[in-house]
C-alpha positions as CSV (number, residue, x, y, z in Angstrom):
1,X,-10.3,-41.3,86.6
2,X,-10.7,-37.8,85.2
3,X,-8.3,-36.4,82.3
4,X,-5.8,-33.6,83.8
5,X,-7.2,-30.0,81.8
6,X,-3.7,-29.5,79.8
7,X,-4.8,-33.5,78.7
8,X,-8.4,-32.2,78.1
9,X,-7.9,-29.4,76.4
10,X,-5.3,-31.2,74.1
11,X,-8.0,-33.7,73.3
12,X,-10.2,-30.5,72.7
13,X,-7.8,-28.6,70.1
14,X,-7.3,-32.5,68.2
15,X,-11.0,-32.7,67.7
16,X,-11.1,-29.1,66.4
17,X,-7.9,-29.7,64.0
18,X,-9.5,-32.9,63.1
19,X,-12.8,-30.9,62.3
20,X,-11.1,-27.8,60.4
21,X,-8.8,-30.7,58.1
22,X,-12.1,-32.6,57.4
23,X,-13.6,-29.0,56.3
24,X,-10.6,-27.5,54.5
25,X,-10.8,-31.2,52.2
26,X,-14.3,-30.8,51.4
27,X,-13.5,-27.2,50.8
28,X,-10.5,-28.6,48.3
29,X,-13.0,-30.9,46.6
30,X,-15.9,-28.2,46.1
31,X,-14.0,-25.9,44.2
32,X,-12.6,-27.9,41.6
33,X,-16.3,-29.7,41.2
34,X,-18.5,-26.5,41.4
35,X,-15.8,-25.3,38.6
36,X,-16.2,-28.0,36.6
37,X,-20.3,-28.0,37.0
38,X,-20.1,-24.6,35.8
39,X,-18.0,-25.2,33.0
40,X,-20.7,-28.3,31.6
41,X,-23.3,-25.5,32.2
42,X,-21.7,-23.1,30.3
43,X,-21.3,-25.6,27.4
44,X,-24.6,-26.6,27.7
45,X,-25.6,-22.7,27.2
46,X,-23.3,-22.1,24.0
47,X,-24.6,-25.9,22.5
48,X,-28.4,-23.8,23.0
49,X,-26.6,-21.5,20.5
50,X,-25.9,-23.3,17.4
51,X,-29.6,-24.2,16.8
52,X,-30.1,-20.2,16.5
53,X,-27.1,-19.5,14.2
54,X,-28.6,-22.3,12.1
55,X,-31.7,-21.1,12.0
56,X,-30.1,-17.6,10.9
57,X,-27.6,-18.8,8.3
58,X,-30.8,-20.8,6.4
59,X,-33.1,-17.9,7.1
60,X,-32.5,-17.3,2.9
61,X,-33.4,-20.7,1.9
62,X,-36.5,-21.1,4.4
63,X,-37.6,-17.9,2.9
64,X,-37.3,-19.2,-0.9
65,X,-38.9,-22.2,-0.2
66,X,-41.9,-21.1,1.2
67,X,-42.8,-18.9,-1.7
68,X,-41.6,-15.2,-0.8
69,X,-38.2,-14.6,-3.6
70,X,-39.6,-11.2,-3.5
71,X,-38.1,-10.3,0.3
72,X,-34.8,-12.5,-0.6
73,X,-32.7,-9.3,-0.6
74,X,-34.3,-8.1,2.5
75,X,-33.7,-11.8,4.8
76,X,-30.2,-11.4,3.4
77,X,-29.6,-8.2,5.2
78,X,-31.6,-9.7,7.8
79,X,-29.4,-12.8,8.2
80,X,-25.4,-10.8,8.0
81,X,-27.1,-8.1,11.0
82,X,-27.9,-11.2,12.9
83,X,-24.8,-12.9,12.2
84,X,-23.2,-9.7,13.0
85,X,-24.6,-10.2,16.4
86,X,-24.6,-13.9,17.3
87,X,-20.5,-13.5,16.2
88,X,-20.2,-10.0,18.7
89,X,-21.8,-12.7,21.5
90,X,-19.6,-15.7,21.0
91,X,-16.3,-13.5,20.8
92,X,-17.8,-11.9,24.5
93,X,-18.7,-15.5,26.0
94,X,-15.1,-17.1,24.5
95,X,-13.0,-14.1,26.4
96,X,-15.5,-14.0,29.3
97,X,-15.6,-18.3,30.1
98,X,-12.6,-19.5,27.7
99,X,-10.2,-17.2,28.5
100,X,-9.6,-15.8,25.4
101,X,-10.1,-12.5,24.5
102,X,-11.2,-11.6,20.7
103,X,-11.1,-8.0,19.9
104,X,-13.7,-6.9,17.4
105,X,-12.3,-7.0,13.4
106,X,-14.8,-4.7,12.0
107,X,-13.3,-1.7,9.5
108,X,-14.7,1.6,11.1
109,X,-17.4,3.3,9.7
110,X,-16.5,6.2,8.0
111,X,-18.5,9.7,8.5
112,X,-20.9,11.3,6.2
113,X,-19.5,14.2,4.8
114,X,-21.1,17.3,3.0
115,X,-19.3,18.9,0.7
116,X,-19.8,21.9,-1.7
117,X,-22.8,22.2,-3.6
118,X,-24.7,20.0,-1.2
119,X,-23.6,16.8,-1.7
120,X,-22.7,14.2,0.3
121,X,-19.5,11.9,0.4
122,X,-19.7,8.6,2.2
123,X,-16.1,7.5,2.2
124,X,-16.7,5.2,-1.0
125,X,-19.3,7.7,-3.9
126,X,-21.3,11.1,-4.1
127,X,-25.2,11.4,-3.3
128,X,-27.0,14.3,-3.3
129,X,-29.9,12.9,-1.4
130,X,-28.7,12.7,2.8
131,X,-30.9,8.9,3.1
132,X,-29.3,7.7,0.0
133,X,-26.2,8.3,1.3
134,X,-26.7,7.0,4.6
135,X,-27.8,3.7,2.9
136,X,-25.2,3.5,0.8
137,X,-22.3,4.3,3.7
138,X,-24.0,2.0,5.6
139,X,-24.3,-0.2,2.9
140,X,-20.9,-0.2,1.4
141,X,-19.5,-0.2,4.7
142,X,-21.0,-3.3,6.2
143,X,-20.2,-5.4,2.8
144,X,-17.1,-4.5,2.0
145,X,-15.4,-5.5,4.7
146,X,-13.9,-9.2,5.1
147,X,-15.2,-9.7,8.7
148,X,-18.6,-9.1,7.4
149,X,-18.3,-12.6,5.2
150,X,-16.3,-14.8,8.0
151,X,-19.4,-13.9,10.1
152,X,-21.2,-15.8,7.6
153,X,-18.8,-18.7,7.1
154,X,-19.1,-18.8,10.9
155,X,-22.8,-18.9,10.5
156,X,-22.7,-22.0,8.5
157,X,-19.4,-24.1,10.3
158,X,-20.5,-23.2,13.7
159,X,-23.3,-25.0,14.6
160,X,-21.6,-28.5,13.4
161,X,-17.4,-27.7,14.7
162,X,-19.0,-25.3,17.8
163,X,-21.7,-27.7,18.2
164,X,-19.2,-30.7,18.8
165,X,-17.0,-28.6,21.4
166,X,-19.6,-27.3,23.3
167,X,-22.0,-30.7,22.9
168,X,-19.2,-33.2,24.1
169,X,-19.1,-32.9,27.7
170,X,-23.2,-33.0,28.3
171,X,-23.1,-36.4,26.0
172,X,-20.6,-38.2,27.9
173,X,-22.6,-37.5,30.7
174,X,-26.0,-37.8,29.7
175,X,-24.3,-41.2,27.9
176,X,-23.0,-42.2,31.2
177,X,-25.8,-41.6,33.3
178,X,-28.3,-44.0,30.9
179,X,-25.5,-46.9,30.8
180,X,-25.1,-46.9,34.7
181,X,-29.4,-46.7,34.9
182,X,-30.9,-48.7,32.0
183,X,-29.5,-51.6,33.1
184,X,-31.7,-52.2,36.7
185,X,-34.6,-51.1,35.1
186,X,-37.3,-53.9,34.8
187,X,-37.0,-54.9,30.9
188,X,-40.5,-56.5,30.5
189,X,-42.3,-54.3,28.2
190,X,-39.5,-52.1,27.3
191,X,-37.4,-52.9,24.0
192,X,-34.3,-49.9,23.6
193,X,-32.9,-51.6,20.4
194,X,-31.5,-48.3,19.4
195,X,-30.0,-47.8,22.4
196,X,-28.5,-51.3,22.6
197,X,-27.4,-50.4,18.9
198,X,-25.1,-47.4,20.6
199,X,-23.5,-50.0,23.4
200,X,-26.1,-48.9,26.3
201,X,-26.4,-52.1,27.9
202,X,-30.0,-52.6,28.9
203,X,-31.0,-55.6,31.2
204,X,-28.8,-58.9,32.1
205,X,-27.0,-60.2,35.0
206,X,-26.4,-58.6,38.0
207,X,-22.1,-58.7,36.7
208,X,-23.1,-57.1,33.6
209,X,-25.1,-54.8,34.9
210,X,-22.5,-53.3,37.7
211,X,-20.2,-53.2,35.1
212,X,-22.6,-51.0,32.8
213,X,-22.7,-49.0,35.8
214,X,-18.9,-48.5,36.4
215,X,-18.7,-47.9,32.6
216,X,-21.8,-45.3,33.1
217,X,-19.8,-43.6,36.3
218,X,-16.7,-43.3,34.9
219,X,-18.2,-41.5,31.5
220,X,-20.0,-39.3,33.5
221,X,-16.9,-38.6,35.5
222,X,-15.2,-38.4,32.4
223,X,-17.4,-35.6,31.0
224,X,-17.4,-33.2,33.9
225,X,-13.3,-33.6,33.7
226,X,-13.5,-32.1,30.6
227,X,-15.6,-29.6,30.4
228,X,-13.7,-26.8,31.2
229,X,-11.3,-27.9,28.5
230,X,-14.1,-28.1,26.3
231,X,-15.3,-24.5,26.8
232,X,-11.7,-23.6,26.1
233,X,-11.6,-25.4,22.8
234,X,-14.8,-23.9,21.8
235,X,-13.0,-20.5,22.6
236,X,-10.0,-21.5,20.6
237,X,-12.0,-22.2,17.4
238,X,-14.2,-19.0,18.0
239,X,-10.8,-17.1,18.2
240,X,-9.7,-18.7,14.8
241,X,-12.5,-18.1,12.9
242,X,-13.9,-15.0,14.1
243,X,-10.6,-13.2,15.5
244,X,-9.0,-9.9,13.3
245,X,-6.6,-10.9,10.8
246,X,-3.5,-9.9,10.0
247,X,-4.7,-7.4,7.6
248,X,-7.5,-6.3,9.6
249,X,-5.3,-5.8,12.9
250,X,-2.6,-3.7,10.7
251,X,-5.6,-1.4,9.2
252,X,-7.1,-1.0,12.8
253,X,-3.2,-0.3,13.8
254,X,-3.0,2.4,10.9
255,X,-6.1,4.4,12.1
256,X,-5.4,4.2,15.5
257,X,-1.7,5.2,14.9
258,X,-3.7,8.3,12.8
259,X,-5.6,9.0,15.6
260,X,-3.2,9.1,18.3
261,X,-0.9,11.2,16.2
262,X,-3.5,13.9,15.5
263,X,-4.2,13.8,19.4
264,X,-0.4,14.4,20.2
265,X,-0.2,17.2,17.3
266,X,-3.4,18.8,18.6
267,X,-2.2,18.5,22.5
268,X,1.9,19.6,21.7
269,X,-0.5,22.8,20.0
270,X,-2.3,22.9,23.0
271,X,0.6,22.9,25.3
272,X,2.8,25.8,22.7
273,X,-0.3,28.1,23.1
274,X,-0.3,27.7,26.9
275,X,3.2,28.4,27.5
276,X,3.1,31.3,25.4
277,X,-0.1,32.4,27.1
278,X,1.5,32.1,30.4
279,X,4.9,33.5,29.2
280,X,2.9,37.0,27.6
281,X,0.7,37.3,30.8
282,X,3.1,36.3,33.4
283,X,6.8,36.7,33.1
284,X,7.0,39.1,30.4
285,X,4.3,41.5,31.6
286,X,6.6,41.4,34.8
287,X,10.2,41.8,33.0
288,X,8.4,44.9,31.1
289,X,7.4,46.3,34.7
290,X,10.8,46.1,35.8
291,X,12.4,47.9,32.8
292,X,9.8,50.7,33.2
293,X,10.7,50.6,37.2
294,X,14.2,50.9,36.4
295,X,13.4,53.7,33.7
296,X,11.6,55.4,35.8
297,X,14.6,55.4,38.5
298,X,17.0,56.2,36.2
299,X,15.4,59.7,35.1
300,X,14.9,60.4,39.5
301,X,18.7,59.7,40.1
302,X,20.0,63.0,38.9
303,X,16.9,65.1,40.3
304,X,15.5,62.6,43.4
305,X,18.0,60.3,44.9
306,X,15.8,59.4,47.7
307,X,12.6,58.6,45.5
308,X,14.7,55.5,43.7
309,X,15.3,53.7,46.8
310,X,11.5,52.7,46.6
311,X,11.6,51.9,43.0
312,X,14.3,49.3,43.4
313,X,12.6,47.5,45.9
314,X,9.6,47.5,43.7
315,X,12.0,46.5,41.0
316,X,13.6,43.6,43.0
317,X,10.2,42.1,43.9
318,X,8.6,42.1,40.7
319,X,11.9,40.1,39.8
320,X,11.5,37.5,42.3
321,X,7.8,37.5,41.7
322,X,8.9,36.5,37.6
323,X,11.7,33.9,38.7
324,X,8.8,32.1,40.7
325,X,6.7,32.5,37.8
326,X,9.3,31.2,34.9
327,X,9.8,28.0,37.6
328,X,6.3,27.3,37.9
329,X,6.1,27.1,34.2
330,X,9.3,24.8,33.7
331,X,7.9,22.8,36.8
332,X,4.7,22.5,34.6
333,X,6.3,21.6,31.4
334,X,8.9,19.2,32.8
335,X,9.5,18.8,37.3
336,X,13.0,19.1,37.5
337,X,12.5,16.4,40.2
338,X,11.5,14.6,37.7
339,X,14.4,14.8,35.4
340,X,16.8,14.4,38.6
341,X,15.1,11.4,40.7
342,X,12.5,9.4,39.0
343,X,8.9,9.0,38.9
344,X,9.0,7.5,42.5
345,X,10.2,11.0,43.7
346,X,8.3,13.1,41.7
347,X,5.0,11.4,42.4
348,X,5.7,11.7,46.1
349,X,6.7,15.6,46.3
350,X,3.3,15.8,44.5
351,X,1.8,14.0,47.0
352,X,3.0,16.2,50.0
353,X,1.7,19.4,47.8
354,X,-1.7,17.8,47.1
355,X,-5.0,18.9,49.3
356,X,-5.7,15.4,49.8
357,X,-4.0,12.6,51.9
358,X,-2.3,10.5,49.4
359,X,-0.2,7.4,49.4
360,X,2.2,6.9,47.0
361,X,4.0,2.6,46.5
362,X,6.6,2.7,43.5
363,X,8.0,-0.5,43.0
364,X,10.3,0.3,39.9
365,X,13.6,-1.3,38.9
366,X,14.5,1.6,36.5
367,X,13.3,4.2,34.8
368,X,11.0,4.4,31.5
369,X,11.8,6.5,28.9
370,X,11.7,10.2,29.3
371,X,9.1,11.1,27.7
372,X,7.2,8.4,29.0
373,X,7.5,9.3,32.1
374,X,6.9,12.4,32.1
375,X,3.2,11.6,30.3
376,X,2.7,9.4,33.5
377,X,3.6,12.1,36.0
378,X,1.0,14.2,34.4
379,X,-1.9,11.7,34.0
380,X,-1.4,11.2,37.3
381,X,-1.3,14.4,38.4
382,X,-4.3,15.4,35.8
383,X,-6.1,11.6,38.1
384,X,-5.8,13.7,41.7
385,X,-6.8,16.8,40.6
386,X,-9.9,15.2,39.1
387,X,-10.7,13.2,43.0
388,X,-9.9,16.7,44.3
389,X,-12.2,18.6,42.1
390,X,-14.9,16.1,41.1
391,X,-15.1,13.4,43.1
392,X,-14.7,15.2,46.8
393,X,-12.3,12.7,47.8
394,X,-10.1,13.2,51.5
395,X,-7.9,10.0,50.6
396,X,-6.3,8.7,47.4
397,X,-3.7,5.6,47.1
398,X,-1.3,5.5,43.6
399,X,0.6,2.3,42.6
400,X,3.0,1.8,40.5
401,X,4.5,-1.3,39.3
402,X,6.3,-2.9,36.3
403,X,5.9,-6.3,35.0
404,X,8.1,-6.5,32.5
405,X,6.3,-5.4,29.8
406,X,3.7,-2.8,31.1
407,X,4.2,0.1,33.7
408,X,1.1,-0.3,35.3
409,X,-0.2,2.7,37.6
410,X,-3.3,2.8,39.7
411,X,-4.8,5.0,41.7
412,X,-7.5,5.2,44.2
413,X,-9.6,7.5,45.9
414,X,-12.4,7.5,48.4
415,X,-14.8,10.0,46.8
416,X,-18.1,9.4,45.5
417,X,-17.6,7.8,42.4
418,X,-19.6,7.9,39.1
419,X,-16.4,9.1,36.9
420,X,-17.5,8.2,33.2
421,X,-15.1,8.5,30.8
422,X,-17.8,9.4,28.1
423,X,-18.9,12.4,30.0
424,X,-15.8,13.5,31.3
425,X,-13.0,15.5,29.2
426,X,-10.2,15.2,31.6
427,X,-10.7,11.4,32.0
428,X,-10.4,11.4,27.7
429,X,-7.9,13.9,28.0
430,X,-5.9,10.7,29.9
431,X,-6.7,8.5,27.5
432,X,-5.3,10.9,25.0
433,X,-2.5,11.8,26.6
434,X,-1.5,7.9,27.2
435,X,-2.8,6.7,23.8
436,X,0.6,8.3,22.0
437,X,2.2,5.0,23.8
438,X,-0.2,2.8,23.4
439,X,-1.5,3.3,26.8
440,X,-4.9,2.2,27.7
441,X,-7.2,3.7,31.0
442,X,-9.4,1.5,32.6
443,X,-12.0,3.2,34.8
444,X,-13.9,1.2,37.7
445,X,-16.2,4.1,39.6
446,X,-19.6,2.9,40.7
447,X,-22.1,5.3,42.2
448,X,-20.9,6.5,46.0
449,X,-17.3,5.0,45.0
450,X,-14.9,4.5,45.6
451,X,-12.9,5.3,42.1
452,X,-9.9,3.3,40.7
453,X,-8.3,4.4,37.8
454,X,-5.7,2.0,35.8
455,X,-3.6,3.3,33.4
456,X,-1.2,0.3,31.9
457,X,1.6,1.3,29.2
458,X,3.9,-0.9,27.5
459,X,6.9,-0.2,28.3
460,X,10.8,-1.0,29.1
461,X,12.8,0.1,31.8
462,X,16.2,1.2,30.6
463,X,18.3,2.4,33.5
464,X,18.9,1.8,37.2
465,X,16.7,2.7,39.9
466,X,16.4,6.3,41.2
467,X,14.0,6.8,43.4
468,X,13.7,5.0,46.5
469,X,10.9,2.2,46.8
């Protein structure tokens, strides 16, 4: 008897559910194992690690012993540069696989300076030779600062604590794997007394022997479980031994607080001699045009009555053409839309005067403070001038959200990428501009594109929305 097709094609779409459930489970399962595998991998890699910073930490004493004293000062050097280096890689590896990021502590090093009479100042002494004082900035520098010498207490804790952490996982397994083996391997000719010493059970019944392998399984299994909390543990103690310290994070705060004040000084400058610039060449070169006009049709309405006629229109126009001027320049210094609707607003007026097609998403419950804002209207204005003139972008997307603690804003284009913050001024002039609040700009522009520019600033919102979302 044959199946009706609605039965048919029921028994069809139940194989086909059955199928895709059986796939989306295996799918579920290979994650969280590949994951894991990774993980023991990773631990495996940062375990091959600890030999090395060993190696570098006795580099002195191998030296000594083998009869060359002479160089000692020399494999010194030798062993804080490397030190230097093997530290720089575990703080990338702990933010990159354990999550946690650990900002470099070292002091800046200062500039060489030459001063009158030809001699140089390092930051620390005086030395009238250029390579002397190169070594000794470099020198005085690298030594006197305290991240230099918790490198090197790194360098000899490391490969013992960090060698634990990272070593754990790949022993429980490699542990589990001989207990659930040795055990049905033939044991004529083969003694293992050490390993019998350390609980692997090697011969016996056939009850002893599947329980050595249960035990084996269940260590292995146990070791993959925690390898990804391993590698997070090993991050955890790189992060507390190598991470800035208080002191360090306050000095690094002080220069950058320098910095970014000297930037904002140099740029308010900047912005004083531009308005004044635009004021002397614009407006006021008009306003002077218009008294002469006026002058001039003062002295023609006792002898010319018809001539003035002329000279007020001309009068009138060059007024008009100075109240658009004087608005363009407030409009640069601070939109009024701005001021009256929000960043949301603003952002979008500029979008319908831009050359290029662009999108603008706000998504903000209030507004950040003024001048704030207004440094955010103006990166991102300074972001589509740049895809305008630089990348040949047609499109461009901007994005602005706020998480509670950071206004983040991003924006896209489709042009043809390759934006490189070290060879472009107007991407450091952004970073200048939001570096006053602490702001950071994260560029991602491969070759051909397309470009995406973040700029996140921490932030509060402190009044009600404005702008529509």
């Amino acid at each position: 008897m044959g199946l009706d097709p609605l039965d048919r094609g029921a028994q069809v779409g139940t194989v086909a559910s059955a199928r895709d459930g059986t796939l989306g489970a295996v799918v579920n399962i290979w994650a969280p194992a590949r994951a894991h595998g990774v993980a023991l991998i990773r631990g495996l890699l940062l375990a091959g690690l600890k030999p090395v910073a060993a190696l570098v930490a006795l580099l002195p004493v191998l030296v000594v012993a083998d009869g060359y004293a002479g160089v000692v000062s020399l494999t010194l050097l030798m062993m804080f540069v490397l030190g230097r280096r093997l530290a720089g890689l575990s703080r990338r590896l702990a933010g990159r696989w354990g999550g946690i990021e650990i900002p470099g502590p070292y002091l800046l090093r200062p500039a060489l300076q030459q001063v009158e009479h030809g001699w140089y100042w390092t930051g620390y002494d005086y030395h009238h030779s250029r390579w002397v004082a190169k070594a000794s900035l470099y020198t005085n520098w690298f030594f006197r600062d305290p991240a230099t010498w918790r490198d090197l207490l790194w360098l000899l804790v490391d490969p013992v604590v960090g060698g634990v952490f990272a070593l754990a996982p790949a022993a429980l397994v490699t542990y589990g794997l001989a207990s659930a083996v040795l055990p049905w391997l033939p044991s004529e000719g083969v003694t293992l007394p050490e390993l019998a010493r350390y609980g692997v059970i090697h011969g016996g019944s056939t009850t002893t022997a599947l329980l050595a392998t249960l035990v084996g399984a269940a260590t292995v299994l146990l070791g993959v479980a925690v390898a990804p909390s391993a590698v997070r543990a090993h991050a955890r103690w790189t992060h507390a031994l190598l991470a800035p310290t208080r002191q360090a994070w306050l000095a690094r705060r002080v220069e950058r607080l320098t910095e970014t004040r000297t930037d904002a000084i140099n740029a308010q400058a900047a912005e004083l001699r531009r308005i004044e610039r635009d004021l002397h060449d614009g407006a006021q070169a008009r306003l002077v045009a218009i008294g002469m006009t006026l002058g001039a049709a003062e002295q023609l309405l006792r002898t010319d009555p018809a001539a003035v006629a002329p000279l007020l229109v001309e009068a009138r126009e060059s007024s008009a053409a100075a109240l658009r001027e004087l608005r363009d320049l407030v409009h640069g210094i601070y939109p009024p839309v701005l001021a009256e609707r929000g960043l949301g607003d603003a952002l979008r007026l500029m979008a319908l005067e831009n050359p290029l097609d662009v999108t603008v998403q706000a998504d903000l419950s209030g507004r950040p403070e003024p001048p704030l804002e207004s440094a955010a209207y103006f990166a991102v204005s300074e972001a589509l001038t740049n895809a305008v003139r630089h990348a040949s972008a047609r499109h461009a997307q901007v994005e602005i959200r706020h998480d509670g603690k950071l206004l983040r804003i991003v924006v896209r284009d489709d042009g043809q990428g390759g934006a490189d913050p070290s060879r472009g001024s107007g991407l450091r002039g952004l970073q200048r501009r939001l570096s006053v609040f602490d702001g950071n700009v994260i560029v991602d522009s491969p070759r051909g594109g397309p470009t995406e520019l973040t700029m996140e600033i921490p932030c509060a919102l402190s009044s009600p929305r404005t702008s529509t979302s």
